[in-house]
Each structure stands twice: as C-alpha cells, then as structure tokens.
C-alpha positions as CSV (number, residue, x, y, z in Angstrom):
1,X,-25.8,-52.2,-58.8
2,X,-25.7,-51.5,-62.7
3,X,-28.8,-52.4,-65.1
4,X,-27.5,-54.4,-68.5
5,X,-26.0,-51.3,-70.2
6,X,-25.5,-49.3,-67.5
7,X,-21.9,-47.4,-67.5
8,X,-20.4,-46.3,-64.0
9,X,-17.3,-43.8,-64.0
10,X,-15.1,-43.6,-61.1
11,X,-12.9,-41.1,-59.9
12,X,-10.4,-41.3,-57.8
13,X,-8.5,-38.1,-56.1
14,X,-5.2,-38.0,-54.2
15,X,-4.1,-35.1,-52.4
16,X,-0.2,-34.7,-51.8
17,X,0.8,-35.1,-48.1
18,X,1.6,-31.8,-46.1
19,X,4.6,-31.0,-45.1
20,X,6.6,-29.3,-42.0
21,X,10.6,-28.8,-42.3
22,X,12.0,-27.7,-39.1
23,X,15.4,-26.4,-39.9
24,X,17.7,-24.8,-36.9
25,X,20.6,-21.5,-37.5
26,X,22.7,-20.2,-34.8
27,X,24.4,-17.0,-34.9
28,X,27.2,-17.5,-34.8
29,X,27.1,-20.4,-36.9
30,X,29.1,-24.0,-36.7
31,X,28.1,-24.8,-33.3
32,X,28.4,-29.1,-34.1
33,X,27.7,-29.8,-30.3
34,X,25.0,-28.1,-29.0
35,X,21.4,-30.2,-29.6
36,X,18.2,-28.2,-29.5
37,X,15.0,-29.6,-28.6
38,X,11.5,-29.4,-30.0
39,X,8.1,-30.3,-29.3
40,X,5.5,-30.4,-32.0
41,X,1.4,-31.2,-31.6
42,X,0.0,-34.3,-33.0
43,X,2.5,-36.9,-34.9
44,X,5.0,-34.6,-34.9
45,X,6.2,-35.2,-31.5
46,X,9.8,-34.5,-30.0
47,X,12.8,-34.1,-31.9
48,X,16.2,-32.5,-31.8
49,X,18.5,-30.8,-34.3
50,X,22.0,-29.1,-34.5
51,X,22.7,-26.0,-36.2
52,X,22.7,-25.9,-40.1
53,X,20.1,-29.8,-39.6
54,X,16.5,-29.9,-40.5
55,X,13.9,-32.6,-40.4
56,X,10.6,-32.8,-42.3
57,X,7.6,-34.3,-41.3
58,X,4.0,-35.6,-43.1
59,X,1.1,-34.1,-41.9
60,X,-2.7,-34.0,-42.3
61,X,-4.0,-30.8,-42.6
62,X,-7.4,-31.4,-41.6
63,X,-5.9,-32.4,-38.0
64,X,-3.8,-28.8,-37.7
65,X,-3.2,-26.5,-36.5
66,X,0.1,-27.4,-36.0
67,X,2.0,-26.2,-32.9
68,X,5.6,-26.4,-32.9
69,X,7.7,-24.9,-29.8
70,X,11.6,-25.1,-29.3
71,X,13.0,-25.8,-25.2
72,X,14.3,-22.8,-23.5
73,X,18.1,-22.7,-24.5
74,X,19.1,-20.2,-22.0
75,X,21.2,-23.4,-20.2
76,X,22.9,-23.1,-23.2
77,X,23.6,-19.6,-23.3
78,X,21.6,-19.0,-26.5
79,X,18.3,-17.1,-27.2
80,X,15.6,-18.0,-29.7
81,X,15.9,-14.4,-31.9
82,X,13.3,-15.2,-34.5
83,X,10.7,-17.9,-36.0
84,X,10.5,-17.7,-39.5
85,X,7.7,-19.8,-41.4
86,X,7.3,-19.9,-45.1
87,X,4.6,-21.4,-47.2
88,X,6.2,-22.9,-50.3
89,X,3.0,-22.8,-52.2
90,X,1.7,-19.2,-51.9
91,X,4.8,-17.6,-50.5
92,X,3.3,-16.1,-47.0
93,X,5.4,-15.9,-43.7
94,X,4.0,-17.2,-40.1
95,X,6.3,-15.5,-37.8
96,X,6.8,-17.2,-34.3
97,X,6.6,-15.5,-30.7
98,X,10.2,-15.5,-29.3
99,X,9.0,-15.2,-26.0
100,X,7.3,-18.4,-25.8
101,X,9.7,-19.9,-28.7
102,X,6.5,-21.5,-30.2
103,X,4.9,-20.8,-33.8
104,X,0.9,-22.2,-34.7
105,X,0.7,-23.2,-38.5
106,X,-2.4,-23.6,-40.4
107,X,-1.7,-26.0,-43.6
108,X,-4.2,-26.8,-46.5
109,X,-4.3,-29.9,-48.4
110,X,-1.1,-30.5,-50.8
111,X,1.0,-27.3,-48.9
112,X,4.3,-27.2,-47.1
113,X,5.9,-24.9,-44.4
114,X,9.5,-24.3,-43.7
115,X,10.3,-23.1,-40.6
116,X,13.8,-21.7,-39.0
117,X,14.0,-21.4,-35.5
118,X,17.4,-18.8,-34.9
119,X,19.0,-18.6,-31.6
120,X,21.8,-16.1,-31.2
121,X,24.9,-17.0,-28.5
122,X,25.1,-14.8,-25.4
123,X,28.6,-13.3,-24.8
124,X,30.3,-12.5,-22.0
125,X,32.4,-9.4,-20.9
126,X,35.6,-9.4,-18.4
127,X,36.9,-6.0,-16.8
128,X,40.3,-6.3,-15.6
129,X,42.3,-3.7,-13.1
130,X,45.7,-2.7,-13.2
131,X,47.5,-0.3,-10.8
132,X,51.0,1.7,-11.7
133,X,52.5,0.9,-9.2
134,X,50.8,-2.5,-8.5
135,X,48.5,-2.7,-5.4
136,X,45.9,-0.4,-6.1
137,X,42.7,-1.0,-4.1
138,X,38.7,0.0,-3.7
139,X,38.7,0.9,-7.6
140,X,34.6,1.2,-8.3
141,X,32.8,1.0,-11.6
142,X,28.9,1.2,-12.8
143,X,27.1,1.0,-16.1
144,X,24.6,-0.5,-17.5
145,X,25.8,-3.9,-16.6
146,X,25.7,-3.3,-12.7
147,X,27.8,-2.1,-10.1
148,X,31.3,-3.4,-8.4
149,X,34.7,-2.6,-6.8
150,X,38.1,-3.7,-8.1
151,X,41.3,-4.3,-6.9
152,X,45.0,-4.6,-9.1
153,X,45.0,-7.9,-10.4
154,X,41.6,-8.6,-9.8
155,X,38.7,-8.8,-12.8
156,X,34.8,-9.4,-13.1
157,X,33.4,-11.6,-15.5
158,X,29.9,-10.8,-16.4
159,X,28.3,-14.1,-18.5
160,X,24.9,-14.4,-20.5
161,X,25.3,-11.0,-22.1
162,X,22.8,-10.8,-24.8
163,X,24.3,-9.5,-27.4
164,X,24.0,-5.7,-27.4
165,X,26.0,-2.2,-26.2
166,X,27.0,-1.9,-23.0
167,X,29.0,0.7,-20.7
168,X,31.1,0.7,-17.7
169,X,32.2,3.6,-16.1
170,X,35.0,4.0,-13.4
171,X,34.5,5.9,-10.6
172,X,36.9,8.9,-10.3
173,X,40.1,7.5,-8.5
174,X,41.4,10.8,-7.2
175,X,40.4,10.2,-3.5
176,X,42.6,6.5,-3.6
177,X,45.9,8.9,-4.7
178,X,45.1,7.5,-8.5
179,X,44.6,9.2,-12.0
180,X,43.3,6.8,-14.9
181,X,45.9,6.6,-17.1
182,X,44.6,4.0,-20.3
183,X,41.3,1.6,-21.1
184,X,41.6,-0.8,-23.2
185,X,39.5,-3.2,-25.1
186,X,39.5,-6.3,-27.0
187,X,37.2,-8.0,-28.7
188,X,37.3,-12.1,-29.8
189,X,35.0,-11.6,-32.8
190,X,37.5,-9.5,-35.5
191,X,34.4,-9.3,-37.8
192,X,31.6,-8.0,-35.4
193,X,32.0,-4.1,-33.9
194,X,35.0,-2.7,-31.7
195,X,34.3,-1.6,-28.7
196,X,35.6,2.0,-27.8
197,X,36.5,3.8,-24.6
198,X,37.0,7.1,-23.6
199,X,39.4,8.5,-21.0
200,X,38.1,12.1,-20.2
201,X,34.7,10.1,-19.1
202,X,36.4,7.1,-17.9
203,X,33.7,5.1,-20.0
204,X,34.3,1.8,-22.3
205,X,31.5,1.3,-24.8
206,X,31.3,-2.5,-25.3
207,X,29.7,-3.7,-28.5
208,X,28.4,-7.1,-27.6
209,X,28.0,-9.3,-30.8
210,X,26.7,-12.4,-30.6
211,X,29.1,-15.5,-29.0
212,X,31.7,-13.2,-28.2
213,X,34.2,-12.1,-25.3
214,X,35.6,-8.2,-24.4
215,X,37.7,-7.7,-22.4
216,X,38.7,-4.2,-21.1
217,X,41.6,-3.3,-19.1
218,X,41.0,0.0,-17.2
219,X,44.9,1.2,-15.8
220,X,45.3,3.3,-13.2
221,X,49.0,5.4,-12.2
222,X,49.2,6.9,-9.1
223,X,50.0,10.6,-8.5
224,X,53.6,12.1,-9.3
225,X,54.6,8.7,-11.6
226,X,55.8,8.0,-15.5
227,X,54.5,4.5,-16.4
228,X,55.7,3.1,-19.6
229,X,54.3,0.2,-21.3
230,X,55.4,-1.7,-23.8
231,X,53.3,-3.0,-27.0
232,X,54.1,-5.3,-30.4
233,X,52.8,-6.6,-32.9
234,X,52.5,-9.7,-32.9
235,X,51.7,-9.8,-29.2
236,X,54.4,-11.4,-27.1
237,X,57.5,-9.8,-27.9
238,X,60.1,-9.9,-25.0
239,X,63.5,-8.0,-24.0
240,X,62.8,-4.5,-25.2
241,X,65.9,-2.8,-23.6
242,X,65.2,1.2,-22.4
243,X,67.7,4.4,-21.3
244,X,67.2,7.7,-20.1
245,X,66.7,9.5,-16.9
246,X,65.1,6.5,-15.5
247,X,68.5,3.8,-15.8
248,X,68.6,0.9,-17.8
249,X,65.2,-1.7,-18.0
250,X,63.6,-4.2,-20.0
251,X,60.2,-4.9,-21.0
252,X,58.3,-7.8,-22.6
253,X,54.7,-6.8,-24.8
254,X,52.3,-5.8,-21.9
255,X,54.5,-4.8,-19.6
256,X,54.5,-1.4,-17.4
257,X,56.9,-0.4,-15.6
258,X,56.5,3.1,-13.6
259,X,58.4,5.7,-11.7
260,X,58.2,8.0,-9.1
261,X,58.7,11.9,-10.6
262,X,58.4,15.6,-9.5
263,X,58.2,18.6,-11.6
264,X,61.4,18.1,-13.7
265,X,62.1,17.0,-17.6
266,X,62.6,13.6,-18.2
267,X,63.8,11.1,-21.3
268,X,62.6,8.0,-22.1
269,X,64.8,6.3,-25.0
270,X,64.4,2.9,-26.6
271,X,67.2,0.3,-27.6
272,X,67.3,-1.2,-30.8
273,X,65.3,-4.5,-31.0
274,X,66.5,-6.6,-33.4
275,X,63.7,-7.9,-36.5
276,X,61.5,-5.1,-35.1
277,X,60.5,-1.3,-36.3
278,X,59.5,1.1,-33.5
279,X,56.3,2.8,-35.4
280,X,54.7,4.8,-32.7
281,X,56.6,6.7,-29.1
282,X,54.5,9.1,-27.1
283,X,53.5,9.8,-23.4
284,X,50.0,11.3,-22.4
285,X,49.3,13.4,-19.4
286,X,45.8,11.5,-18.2
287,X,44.9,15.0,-16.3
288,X,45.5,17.6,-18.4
289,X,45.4,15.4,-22.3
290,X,48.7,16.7,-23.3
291,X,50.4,14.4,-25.4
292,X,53.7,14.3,-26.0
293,X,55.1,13.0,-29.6
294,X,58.2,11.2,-29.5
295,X,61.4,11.1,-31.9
296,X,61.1,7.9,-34.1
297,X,64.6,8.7,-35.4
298,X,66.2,9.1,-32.0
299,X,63.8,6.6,-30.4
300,X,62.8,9.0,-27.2
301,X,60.3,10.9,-25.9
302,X,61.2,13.5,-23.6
303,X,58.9,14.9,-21.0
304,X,59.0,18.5,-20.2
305,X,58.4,19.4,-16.5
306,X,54.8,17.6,-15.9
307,X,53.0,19.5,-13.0
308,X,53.0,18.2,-9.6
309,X,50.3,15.6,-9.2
310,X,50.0,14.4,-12.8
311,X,50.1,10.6,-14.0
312,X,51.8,10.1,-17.4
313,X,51.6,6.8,-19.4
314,X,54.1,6.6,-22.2
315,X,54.0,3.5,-24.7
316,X,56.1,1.9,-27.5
317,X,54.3,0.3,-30.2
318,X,56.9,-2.1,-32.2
319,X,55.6,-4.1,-35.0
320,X,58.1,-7.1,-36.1
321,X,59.4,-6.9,-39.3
C-alpha cells in the first residue's frame, strides 16, 4: 500500500525457455525406414526419429537433470556408437554411455543442448566353397568369426557383424586329395576398405565397414588338375571360346572348368572375343607359387611339366572394349 507520494518500481524478469534437440545419424546414412525410439524424463516423454530428423523440446531447468535414453536397436541390426551433447551457450560436450544408450544433462536457465545419438549398421559376411572338380566335401575353416565345415556349393552367412576386421582361415585340404587354388573377396561398400586374402596362409582378412556385405570365395582343385577360369569386366560376359592341349571349350565370366594332368607341358590358348581385349593370361602353381606369365599377343599360356601332385589355376581377365 503506497502513502500519497510514494513511488513503487517494478521489475519484471523473463528467463528464455531451455532447450533439448535430439537429432539421430546413421552410418551409413539415408536409412528413410528405420524409426528409432527414445525415452526422455519428465515432459519430454517418448518420441521417435529417422536418420538425418531431430525434434526439440522446452524444458525447465530447475526440474533437470534431464535423462534421455535411445531403445536397444540391435533388432535392427544397428549399434548406438556415440552420444554427443553440446551446450550452445558455453560450448561444453556431455558425452553419453553407449552401453546403456542413455546421456544425463544438467541445463541452467536460458541454455540449450544438442544432442546426436549415432548408430552404425552391422554387416554381414558370406564364405562360399568351390571345388575343381565340383563335389568337394568336409572343407573346414576358423577365425575369429568361429568355426565350420563346407561343402562345394555350399556357403555360411555370418549376420550382425559389427563392423570391424575379421579372419577366416581354411584348414589345410591336403588329407581330402585338395590344394587351394584362389580366395576371393568382394566387398558391397566401393568406398569403405578391401578386404585381402592370402593363399600361402589360406587366410581372407575381411574389413567389415559399417552396413556392408563380403563375400569370399575360397576354391579348391584337386590333385594332378589345370583349372581355368574365366573373368571380364563388366562381369557377365559369356562364350569365351578356348584351344590347346585340352580341345575346344567355352566359358562364360565365372566359370572353371578343370582337367585331369600328369607331368607333361600343356597350352592353354584363347579365341578372339569380339568387343573385348584380353589384358591379363597366367596360371599359378598353388603349391609351389610359380606363376606362369602368358603371351597376350599369342593369347596362351603354356605350362611346362608341373610336378606330380600340383593344382594349377589359370585365368583370363578380358575387359570389354
């Protein structure tokens, strides 16, 4: 209550709302399908978002902290790699445990966080077997991604690979009457790393990255054969005619064909294929790591009197014109 000639001044102070953005990445990015879910304390509540979406929400600090956690995605085939919090006002980062996918924030009055939950695809990896000739059987493997036994024509396919390197190993196939003769591997991302194999160890190094497939073909010739396999570029070129001491055949890209051989010398020749350059002829000796370069001119690769007991893979890259 004011006297006559009292004065009374007023003030009145607003603070700015707090604010928490929840934005989601996935690596890799563009997945438009996939909805992950949230839970966040007090009027935050539940909520979902899709890669590259964020939401913000008002908060009162003085009723923090604030504790958002993401769902497992692991249904999905993802994993929660990192929780990233930044305070627009003073520039600190709040990083998130991974483990239980769930950050805590502490806001003051008029500040804002923005936070990026990133969850990284699994991959998967298929191993394939092929026999020269076909019907190969009780082929083993190991590494890091377990153990298991192959047949020709048969595959594993390992799924939920985090992303990551990897190695499987083929058991020696002597004992089965089998040499191995080639790996190799593909992988779907052309922009992540190659995976690599070695044929002395019998090892294929897979290089995991995040969302994608390899695939690795592990060929096996038995004892006292010549296998030739055919190879273009673009895949999926057909009627690749061949000569030489082993008759007339054709091959199609990914083909092998093999043959029965004792110590002798043998010729391999390829016809002319019409809209395509041969760039690359050359057999390898799987036991011993003798290669032998062939004649781009002449189109052949001869093989000089291979050993008793040896496996020999010969291939003809073409690439089309």
């Amino acid at each position: 209550e004011l006297a006559p000639g009292d004065t009374m001044e007023c003030t009145f102070t607003n603070v700015e709302d707090e604010t928490i953005t929840v934005e989601k990445v996935t690596v890799p990015a563009g997945d438009t399908t996939t909805a992950f879910a949230f839970t966040g304390s007090g009027s935050i509540g539940q909520f979902a978002l899709l890669d590259g979406k964020k939401q913000s929400f008002s908060v009162d600090a003085e009723a923090g902290p604030y504790i958002l956690t993401e769902d497992d995605p692991s249904g999905s085939g993802y994993e929660v790699t990192e929780i990233r919090c930044v305070n627009s006002q003073t520039g600190e980062i709040t990083l998130g445990d991974v483990g239980t996918r769930t950050v805590a924030l502490d806001t003051l009055p008029g500040e804002s966080q923005h936070c990026t939950f990133t969850n990284e695809l699994h991959g998967q990896v298929v191993i394939r077997k092929a026999t020269a000739p076909s019907g190969g059987s009780g082929f083993g493997f190991y590494g890091t991604l377990g153990s298991f036994t192959l047949d020709d024509g048969q595959d594993k396919t390992i799924i939920d690979v985090r992303p990551g390197t990897y190695s499987v190993s083929e058991v020696d196939p002597t004992s089965l009457g089998y040499g191995l003769s080639g790996i190799s591997c593909t992988d779907s991302d052309p922009n992540g790393t190659p995976s690599t194999s070695d044929l002395p160890t019998h090892t294929a190094t897979l290089n995991v990255d995040a969302g994608e497939t390899v695939e690795c073909t592990f060929t096996n010739s038995e004892f006292d054969t010549v296998s030739v396999r055919k190879t273009t570029f673009p895949a999926d070129g057909t009627g690749f005619g061949f000569d030489g001491s082993f008759g007339q055949f054709t091959l199609d890209d990914g083909d092998l064909k093999s043959f029965e051989v004792s110590s002798d010398s043998y010729t391999i020749t390829e016809d002319p294929a019409p809209g395509y350059d041969l760039i690359l002829a050359f057999c390898y000796d799987a036991l011993t790591g003798q290669f032998y370069e062939g004649d781009l001119e002449e189109r052949q690769v001869d093989i000089l009197n291979p050993e008793s007991g040896h496996q020999i893979l010969c291939e003809f890259v073409n690439v089309q014109r």
